[in-house]
Structures are given as C-alpha cells and as structure tokens.
RODO-2510 file (C-alpha; in nm, 4 decimals, decimal comma):
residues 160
     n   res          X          Y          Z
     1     x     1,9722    -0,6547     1,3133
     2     x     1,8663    -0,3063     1,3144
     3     x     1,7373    -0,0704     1,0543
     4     x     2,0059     0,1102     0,9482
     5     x     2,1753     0,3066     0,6168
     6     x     2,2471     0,0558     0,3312
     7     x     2,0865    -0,2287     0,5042
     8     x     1,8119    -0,3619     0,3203
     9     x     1,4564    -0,3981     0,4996
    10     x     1,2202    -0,6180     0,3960
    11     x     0,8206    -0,4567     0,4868
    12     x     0,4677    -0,5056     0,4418
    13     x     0,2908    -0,1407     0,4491
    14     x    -0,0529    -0,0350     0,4487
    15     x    -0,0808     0,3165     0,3557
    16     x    -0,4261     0,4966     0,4364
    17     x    -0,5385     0,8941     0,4244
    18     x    -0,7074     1,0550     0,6896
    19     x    -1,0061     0,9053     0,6367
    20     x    -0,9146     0,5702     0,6541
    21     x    -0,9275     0,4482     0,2739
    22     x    -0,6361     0,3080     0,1626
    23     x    -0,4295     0,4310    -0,1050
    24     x    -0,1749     0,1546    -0,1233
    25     x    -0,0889    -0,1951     0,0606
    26     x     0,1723    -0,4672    -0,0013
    27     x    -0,0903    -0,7178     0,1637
    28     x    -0,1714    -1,0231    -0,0149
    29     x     0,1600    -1,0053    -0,2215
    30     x     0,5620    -0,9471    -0,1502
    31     x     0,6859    -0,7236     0,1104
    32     x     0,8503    -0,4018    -0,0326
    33     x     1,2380    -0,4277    -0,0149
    34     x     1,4060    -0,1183    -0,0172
    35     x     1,7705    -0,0365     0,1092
    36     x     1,8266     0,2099     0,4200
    37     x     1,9137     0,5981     0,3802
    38     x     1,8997     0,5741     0,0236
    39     x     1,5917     0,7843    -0,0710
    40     x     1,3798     0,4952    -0,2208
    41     x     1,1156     0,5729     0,0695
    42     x     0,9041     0,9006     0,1369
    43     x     1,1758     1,0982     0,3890
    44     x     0,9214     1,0645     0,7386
    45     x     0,8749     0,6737     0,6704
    46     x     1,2758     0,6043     0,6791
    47     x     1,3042     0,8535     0,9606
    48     x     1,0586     0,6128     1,1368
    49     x     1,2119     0,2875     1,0125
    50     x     1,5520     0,3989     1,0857
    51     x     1,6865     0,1792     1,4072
    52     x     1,4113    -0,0465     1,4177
    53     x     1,4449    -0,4153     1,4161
    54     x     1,2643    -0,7362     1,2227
    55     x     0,9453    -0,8594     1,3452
    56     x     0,8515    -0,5089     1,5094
    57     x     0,4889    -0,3330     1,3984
    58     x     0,4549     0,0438     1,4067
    59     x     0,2017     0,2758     1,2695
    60     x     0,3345     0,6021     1,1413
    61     x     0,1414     0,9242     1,0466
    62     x     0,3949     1,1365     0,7780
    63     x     0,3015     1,4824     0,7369
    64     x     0,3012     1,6362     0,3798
    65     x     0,6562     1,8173     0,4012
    66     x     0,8667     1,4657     0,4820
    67     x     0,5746     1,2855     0,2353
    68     x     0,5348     1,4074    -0,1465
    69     x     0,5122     1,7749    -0,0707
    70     x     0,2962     2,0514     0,0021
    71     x     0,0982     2,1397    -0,3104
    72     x     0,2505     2,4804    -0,5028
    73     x     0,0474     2,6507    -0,7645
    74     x     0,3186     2,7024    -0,9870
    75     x     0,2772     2,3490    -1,0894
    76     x    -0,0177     2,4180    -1,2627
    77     x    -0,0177     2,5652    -1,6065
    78     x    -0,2588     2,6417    -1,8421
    79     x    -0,1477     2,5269    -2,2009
    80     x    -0,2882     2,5737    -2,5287
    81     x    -0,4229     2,2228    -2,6820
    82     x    -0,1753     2,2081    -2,9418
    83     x     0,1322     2,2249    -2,7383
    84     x     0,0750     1,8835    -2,6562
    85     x     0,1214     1,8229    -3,0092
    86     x     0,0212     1,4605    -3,1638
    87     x    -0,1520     1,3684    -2,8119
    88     x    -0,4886     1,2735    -2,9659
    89     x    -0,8256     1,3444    -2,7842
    90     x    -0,7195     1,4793    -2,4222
    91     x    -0,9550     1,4289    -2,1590
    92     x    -0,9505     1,5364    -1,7969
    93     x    -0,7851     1,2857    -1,5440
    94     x    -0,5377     1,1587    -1,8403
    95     x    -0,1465     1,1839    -1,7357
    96     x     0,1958     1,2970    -1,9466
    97     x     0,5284     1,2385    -1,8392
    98     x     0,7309     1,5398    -1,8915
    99     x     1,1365     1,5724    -1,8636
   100     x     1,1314     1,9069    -1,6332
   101     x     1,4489     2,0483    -1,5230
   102     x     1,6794     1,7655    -1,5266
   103     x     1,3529     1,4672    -1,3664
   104     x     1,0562     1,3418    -1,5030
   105     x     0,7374     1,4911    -1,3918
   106     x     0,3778     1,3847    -1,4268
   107     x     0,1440     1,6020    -1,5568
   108     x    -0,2431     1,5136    -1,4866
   109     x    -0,5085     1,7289    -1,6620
   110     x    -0,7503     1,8575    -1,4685
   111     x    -0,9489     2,0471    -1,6835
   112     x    -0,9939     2,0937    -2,0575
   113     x    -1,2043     2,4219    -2,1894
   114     x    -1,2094     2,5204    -2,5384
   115     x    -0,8505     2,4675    -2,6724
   116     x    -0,7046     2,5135    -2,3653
   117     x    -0,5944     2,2688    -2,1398
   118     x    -0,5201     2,2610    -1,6999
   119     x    -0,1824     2,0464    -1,6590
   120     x    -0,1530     1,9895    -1,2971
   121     x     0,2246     1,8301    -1,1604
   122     x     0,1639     1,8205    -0,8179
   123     x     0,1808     1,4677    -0,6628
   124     x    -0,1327     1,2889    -0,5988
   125     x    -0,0867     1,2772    -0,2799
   126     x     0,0975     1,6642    -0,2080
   127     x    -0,1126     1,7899     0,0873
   128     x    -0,2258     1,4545     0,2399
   129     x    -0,0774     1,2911     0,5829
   130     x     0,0516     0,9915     0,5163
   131     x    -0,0644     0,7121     0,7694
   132     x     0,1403     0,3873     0,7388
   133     x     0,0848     0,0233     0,9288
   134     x     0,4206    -0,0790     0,9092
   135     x     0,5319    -0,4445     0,9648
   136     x     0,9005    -0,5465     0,9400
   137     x     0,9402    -0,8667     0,8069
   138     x     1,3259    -0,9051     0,7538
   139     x     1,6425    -0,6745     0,8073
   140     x     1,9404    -0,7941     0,6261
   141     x     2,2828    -0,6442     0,4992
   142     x     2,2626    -0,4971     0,1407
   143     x     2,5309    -0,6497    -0,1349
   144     x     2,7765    -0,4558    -0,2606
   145     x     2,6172    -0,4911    -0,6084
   146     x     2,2557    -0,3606    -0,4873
   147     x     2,4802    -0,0493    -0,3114
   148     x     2,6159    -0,0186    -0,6542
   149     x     2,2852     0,0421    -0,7756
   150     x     2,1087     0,2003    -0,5605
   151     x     1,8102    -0,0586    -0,5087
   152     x     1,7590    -0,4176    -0,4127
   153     x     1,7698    -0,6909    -0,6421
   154     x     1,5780    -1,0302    -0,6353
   155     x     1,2512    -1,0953    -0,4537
   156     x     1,0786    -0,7673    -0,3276
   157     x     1,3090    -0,5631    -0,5078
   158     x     1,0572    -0,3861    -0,7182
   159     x     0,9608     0,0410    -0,6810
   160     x     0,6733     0,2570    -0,5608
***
C-alpha cells in the first residue's frame, strides 16, 4: 500500500542538522503515526513520503521554506518587563505561549537588559535544513473516526 492522502503511515525518523547532531529521533521507542496530506508533518517530509510504500528507507534533506520557515525579524519584539505581568523572575532561554492572531505562538527570550526584555517567536529550527532518515514501518488505511479528527488514534498516535 502506498503513501497516500488520509492513509495513515506508520515511521521511525531520525532528524539531524547540518552538522550531523540530532535534534529529534523516534529510535528506541514507537514509530510516529501520522495520517497522509493532512498537515501533521513539516510540508517537504510529506512531499517526500507521499507515494512511497512500507518497508522502504529514504533520507531526505528539507530546506527551511517547506520546514518551519525562514526566520523574519518581525518576530522579535522588545517588551517592557512588566508586560509579562505576574511571570516571576524571567531569565533568558525561558518560553511563553502566546495566542497570536487566531494560533498559539512560542515566545523564547533571548535576552533580558534592565527592564526590558528580547521575545523571540521564530521556530527553533526557522533557518535550518532539515535532514531526515526515514524508515517506513507500516502503511495502512485511516478510520473514518481518525479522518474525523484529523490525527491517528491508538499506538503511535501521539504529536511533534
């Protein structure tokens, strides 16, 4: 059975930068389920996936534009300490969720000087190729209540 929309594919993924260090990897636990042509994957992985079959390896390089984005300055703002309001002590590196035009965004702070604070909501990884060892374990059909919701249920079903 091939990869295809609102099938559900069944993968183990090692995801590693340009330098080789590895940001993420199912190994050692469940394969990531996800279903087909529903956005639950970066766009250049499903483009990859799409028509492949179970039990096939590939390695795929994504490029920041069909990964999580091409940094944009306007993500960063500087904000005065107390707009955070009842944060407590706010240290560089610590992350906010934010509800930001109709999603959530996080928020990392990058820098804190005087009472002003850097708020950064550019992915972690905007900017960065994406190089994924793919391995498809299982291709299946996708039931009508996963459709429903969008994502698979059961074993593997869980998000990245």
């Amino acid at each position: 059975m091939l990869i295809e929309k609102d099938r559900v594919a069944l993968i183990h993924y090692t995801l590693t930068d340009d330098s080789g260090a590895v940001i993420d990897s199912s190994a050692g636990g469940e394969p990531l389920a996800y279903i087909h042509g529903n956005g639950n994957l970066v766009p250049g992985l499903e483009t990859a996936l799409e028509g492949k079959q179970a039990g096939e390896k590939l390695n795929v390089t994504v490029a920041p534009k069909d990964g999580y984005g091409v940094r944009d300055d306007q993500l960063i703002q500087r904000v005065p300490k107390r707009s955070l309001g009842g944060a407590g002590e706010i240290k560089k590196g610590m992350q906010f969720q934010a509800q930001v035009g109709g999603g959530i965004r996080v928020f990392t702070v990058t820098a804190v000087v005087g009472d002003m604070i850097t708020l950064d909501a550019n992915h972690a990884l905007a900017d960065k190729n994406l190089n994924f060892a793919i391995d498809i374990v299982e291709v299946r059909e996708a039931s009508p209540e996963e459709l429903d919701h969008g994502h698979v249920h059961g074993a593997g079903g869980h998000h990245h």
